[in-house]
C-alpha positions in Angstrom: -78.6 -77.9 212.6 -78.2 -76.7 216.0 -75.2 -74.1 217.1 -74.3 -76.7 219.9 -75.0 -79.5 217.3 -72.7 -78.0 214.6 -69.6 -77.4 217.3 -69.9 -81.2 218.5 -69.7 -82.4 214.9 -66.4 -80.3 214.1 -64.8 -81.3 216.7 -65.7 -84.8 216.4 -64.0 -84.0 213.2 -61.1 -83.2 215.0 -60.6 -85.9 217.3 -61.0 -88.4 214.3 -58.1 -86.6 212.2 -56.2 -86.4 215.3 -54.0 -90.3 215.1 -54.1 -89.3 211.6 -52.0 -86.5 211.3 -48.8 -87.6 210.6 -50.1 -90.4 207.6 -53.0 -87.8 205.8 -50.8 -86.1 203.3 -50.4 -89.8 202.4 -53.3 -90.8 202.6 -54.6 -88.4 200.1 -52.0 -88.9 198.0 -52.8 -92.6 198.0 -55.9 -92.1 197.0 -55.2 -89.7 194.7 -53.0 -92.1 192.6 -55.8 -94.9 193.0 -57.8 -92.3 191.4 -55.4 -91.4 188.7 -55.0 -95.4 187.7 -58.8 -95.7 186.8 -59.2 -93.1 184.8 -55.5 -93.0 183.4 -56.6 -94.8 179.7 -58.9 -92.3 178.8 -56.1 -89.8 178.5 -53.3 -89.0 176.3 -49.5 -88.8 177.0 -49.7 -85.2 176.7 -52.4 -85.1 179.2 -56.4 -85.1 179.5 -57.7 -82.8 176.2 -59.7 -79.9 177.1 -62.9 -81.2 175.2 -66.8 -80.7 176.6 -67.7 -78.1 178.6 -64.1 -76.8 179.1 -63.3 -76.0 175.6 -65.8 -73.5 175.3 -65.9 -72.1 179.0 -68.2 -69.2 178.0 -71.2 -71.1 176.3 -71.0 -73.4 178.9 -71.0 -71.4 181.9 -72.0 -67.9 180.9 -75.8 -68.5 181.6 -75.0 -69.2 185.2 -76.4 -66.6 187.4 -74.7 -63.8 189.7 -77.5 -63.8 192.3 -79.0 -66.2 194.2 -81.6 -65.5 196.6 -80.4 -67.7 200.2 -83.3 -68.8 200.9 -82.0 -71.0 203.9 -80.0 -70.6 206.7 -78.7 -67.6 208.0 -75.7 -66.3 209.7 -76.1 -66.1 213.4 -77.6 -69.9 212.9 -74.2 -70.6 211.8 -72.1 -68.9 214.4 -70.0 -70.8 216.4 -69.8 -69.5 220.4 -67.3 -71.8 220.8 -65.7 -75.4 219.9 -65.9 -78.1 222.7 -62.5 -77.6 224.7 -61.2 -74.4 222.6 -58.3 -72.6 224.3 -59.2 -69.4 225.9 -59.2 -65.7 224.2 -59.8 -66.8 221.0 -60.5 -63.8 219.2 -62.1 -64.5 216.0 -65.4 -65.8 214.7 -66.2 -69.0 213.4 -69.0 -70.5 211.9 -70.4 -73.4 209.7 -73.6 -74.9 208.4 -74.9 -76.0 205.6 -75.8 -74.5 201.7 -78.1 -75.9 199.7 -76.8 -75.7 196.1 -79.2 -77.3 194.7 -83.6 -77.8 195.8 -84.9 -80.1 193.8 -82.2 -83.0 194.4 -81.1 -81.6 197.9 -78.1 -81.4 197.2 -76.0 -79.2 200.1 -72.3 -78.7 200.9 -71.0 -78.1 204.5 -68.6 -75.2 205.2 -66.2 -74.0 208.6 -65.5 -70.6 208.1 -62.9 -68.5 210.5 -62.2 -65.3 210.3 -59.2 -63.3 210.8 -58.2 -62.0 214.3 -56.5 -59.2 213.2 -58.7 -56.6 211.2 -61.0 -59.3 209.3 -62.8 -56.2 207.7 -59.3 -56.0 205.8 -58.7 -59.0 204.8 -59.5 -61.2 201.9 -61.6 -64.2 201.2 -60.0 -67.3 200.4 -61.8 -70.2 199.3 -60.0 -73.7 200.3 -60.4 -77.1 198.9 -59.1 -80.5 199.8 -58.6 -82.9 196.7 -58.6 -86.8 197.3 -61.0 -87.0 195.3 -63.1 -87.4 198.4 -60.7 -85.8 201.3 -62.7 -83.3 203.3 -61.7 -80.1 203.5 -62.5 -79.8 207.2 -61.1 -82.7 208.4 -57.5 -82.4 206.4 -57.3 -78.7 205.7 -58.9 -77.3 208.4 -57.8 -79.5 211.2 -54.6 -80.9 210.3 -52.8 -78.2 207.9 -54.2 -74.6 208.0 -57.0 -74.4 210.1 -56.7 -72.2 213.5 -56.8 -75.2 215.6 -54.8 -78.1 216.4 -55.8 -81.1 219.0 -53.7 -81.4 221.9 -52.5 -84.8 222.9 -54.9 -85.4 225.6 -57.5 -86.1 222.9 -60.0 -83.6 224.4 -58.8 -80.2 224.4 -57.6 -77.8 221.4 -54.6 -75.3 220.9 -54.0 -72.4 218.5 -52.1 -73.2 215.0 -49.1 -70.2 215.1 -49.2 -70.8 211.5 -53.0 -70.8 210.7 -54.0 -68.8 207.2 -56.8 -66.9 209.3 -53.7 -64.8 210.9 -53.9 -63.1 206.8 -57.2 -64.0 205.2 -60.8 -64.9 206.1 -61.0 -68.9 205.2 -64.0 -70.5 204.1 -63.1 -74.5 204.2 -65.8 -76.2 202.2 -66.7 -79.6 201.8 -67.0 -80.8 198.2 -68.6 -82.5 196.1 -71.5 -83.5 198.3 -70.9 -87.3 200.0 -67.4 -85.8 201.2 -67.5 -85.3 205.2 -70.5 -83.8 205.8 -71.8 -82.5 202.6 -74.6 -84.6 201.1 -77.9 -85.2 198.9 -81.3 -86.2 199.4 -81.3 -87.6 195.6 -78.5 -90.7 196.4 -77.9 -90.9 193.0 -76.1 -88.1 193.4 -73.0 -89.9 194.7 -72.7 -91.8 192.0 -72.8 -89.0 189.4 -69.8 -86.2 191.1 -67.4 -85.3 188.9 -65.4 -81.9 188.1 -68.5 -80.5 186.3 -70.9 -80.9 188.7 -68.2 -79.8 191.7 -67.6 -76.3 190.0 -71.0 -75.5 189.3 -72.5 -76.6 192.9 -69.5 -74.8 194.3 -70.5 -71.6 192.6 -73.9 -71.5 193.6 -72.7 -71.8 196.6 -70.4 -69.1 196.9 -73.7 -66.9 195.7 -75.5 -68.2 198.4 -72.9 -67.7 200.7 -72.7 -64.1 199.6 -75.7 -63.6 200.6 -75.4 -65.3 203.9 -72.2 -62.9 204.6 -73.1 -59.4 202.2 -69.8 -57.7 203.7 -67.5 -60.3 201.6 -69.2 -59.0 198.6 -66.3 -56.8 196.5 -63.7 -58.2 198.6 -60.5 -59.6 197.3 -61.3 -63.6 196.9 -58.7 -66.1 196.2 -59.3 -70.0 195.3 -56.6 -72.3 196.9 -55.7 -76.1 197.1 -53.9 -79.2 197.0 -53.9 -82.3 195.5 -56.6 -83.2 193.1 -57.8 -79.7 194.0 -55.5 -78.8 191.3 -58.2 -79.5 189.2 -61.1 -78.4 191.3 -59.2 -74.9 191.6 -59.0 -73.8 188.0 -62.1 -75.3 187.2 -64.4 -73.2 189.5 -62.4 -70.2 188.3 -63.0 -71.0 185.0 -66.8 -71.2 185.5 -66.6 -67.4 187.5 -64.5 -66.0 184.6 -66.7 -67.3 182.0 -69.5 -65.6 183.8 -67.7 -62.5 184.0 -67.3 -63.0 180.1 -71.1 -63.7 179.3 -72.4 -61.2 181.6 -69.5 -58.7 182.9 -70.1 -59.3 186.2 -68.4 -60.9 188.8 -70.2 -61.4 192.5 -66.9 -62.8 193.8 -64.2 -60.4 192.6 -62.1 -63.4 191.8 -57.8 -61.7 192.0 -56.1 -65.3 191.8 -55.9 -68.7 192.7 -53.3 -70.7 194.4 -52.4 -74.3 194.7 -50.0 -76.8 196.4 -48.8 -80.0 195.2 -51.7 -79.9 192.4 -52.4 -82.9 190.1 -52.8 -81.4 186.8 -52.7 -85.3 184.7 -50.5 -87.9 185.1 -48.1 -86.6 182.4 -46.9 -83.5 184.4 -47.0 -85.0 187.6 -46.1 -88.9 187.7 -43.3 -88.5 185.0 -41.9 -85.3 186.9 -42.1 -87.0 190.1 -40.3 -90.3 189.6 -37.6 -87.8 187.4 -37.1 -85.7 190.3 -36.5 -88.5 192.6 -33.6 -90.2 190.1 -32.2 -86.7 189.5 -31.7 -86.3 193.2 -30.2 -89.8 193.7 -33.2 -91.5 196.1 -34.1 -93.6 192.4 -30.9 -95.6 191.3 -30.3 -95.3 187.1 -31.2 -98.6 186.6 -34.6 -97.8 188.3 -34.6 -94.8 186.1 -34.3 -96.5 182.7 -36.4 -99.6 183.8 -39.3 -97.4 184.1 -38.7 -95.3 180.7 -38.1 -98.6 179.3 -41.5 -99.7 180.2 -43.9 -96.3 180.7 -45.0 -93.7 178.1 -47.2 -92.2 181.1 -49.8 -92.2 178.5 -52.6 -94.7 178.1 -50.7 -97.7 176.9 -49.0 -98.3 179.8 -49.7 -101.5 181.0 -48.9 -103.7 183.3 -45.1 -103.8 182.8 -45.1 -100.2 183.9 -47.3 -100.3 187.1 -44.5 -103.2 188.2 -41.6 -100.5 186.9 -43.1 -97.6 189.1 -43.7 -100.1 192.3 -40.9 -99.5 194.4 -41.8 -95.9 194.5 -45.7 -96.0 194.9 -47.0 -95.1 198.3 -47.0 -98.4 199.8 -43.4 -99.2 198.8 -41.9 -95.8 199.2 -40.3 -96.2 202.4 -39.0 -99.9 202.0 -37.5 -98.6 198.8 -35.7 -94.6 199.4 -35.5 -95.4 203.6 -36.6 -92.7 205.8 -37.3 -89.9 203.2 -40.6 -87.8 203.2 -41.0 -87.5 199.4 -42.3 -84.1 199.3 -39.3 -82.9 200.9 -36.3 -85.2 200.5 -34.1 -83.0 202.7 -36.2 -82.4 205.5 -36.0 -85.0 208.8 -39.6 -86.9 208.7 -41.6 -87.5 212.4 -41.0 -91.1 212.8 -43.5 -92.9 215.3 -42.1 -96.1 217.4 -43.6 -98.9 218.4 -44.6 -97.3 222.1 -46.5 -94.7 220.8 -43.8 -91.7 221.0 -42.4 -90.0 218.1 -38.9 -88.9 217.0 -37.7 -86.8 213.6 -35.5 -89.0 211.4 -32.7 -85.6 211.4 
């Protein structure tokens, strides 16, 4: 794909996640919980067991490889001049393009990647993944949370993020599994086979490829981080590079932590806790509260009964039921867009 071609695209990107801003952290939530309904009754009230390939990480992971030849693509391909209507002085690089993870079906996942302004030799890596499933890591992460950029109002013309992640780290944002924003297949089969097994392993292999692409990130501190479902996508890659490091005591992307933000762990831990928190903080009367304890195990017998406990608080009732409260921080004032277009905060 062509520099010019690749710079167009992101911030076509962009300008689509623009008039979303303010709705995408529920969007993804939304589907998120869609997500969590259709796959809720294969799992237990104490949460999805650790059976298959995660219950014995090492045998199967351990034959993975630390090397992989990158065969195509290269770095200055990927480099980024600059974005279509960037601010001036910006003093970092960016780039993105494509890996191929793997040949015969392929199989290749997009990635943005920005480095830090300020010393970028001395700064770590971090990996960072958008959950959904299916919510693009450049589109949400990158353009509307910690990315370096954020689009003005005039639709066509970008400004610096004071707040971006690239002021203290080097940010690969990569777009996974393939059929999310520009990531894809050649086998379209594919798409209808993704799951967390397949996402950690093509996300390795490409983080070996990428380590070729960029040798001076080899040894370097490397961090995974997320939201959402990522909180499942996040200790699942590292799980596959420690069990490699295991089989084979060596690890090609010094893996020192991972992080994550709002994470979806199973349905236990999160939707119990959630709709708890909300009654212990009076937005959920007690009549609400025992209605739905009444009626959900938050295991796979729930039913029906509970879906119509929990419905006042579900995405699309949330406002009509606790008023003008942003649910992932009850105290703060909430950006509240009339019907003319302008916004106001809610404080």
């Amino acid at each position: 794909m062509g520099r010019s071609l690749i710079s167009y695209c992101i911030l076509l990107a962009f300008l689509l996640a623009a008039p979303l801003t303010n709705a995408s952290a529920l969007d993804q939530a939304a589907l998120l919980r869609q997500f969590i309904r259709s796959r809720s009754r294969g799992q237990s009230a104490d949460g999805p067991a650790e059976t298959g390939p995660w219950a014995d990480p090492a045998s199967s992971f351990g034959h993975l490889p630390t090397y992989c030849k990158e065969s195509k693509g290269s770095r200055e391909a990927d480099r980024i001049t600059a974005l279509p209507g960037q601010p001036p002085r910006v003093n970092f690089e960016q780039y993105a393009g494509y890996v191929t993870v793997d040949e015969e079906h392929g199989r290749a996942l997009f990635y943005y990647f920005v480095e830090s302004p300020y010393d970028a030799a001395s700064k770590p890596l971090v990996l960072w993944l958008n959950g959904g499933p299916g919510c693009s890591s450049l589109g949400a992460g990158a353009m509307e949370e910690l990315g370096p950029f954020r689009v003005n109002p005039d639709g066509k013309t970008l400004s610096r993020n004071r707040h971006a992640w690239n002021n203290v780290a080097n940010v690969i944002f990569l777009e996974s599994p393939a059929g999310v924003g520009f990531s894809y297949s050649n086998t379209s089969s594919d798409y209808g086979k993704s799951g967390d097994l397949r996402t950690a392993v093509d996300s390795y292999v490409f983080l070996l490829h990428w380590l070729e692409r960029f040798p001076e990130y080899k040894g370097r501190d490397f961090y995974i981080a997320g939201e959402s479902y990522a909180g499942h996508y996040v200790p699942e890659l590292a799980t596959v590079i420690v069990a490699v490091r295991k089989h084979t005591g060596k690890d090609p992307t010094n893996l020192k932590g991972i992080f994550v933000g709002n994470p979806f762990l199973d349905n236990y831990k999160n939707e119990k806790g959630s709709l708890e928190f909300l009654w212990n903080h009076g937005v959920m009367s007690d009549e609400m509260w025992a209605d739905i304890t009444k009626h959900c195990s938050f295991g796979p017998s729930d039913g029906v009964s509970c879906e119509e406990a929990k419905s006042p608080f579900n995405q699309r009732n949330f406002f009509t039921t606790a008023g003008q409260i942003d649910p992932y921080n009850i105290y703060a004032p909430i950006c509240i867009q009339a019907p003319n277009g302008t916004t106001y905060s809610s404080g």
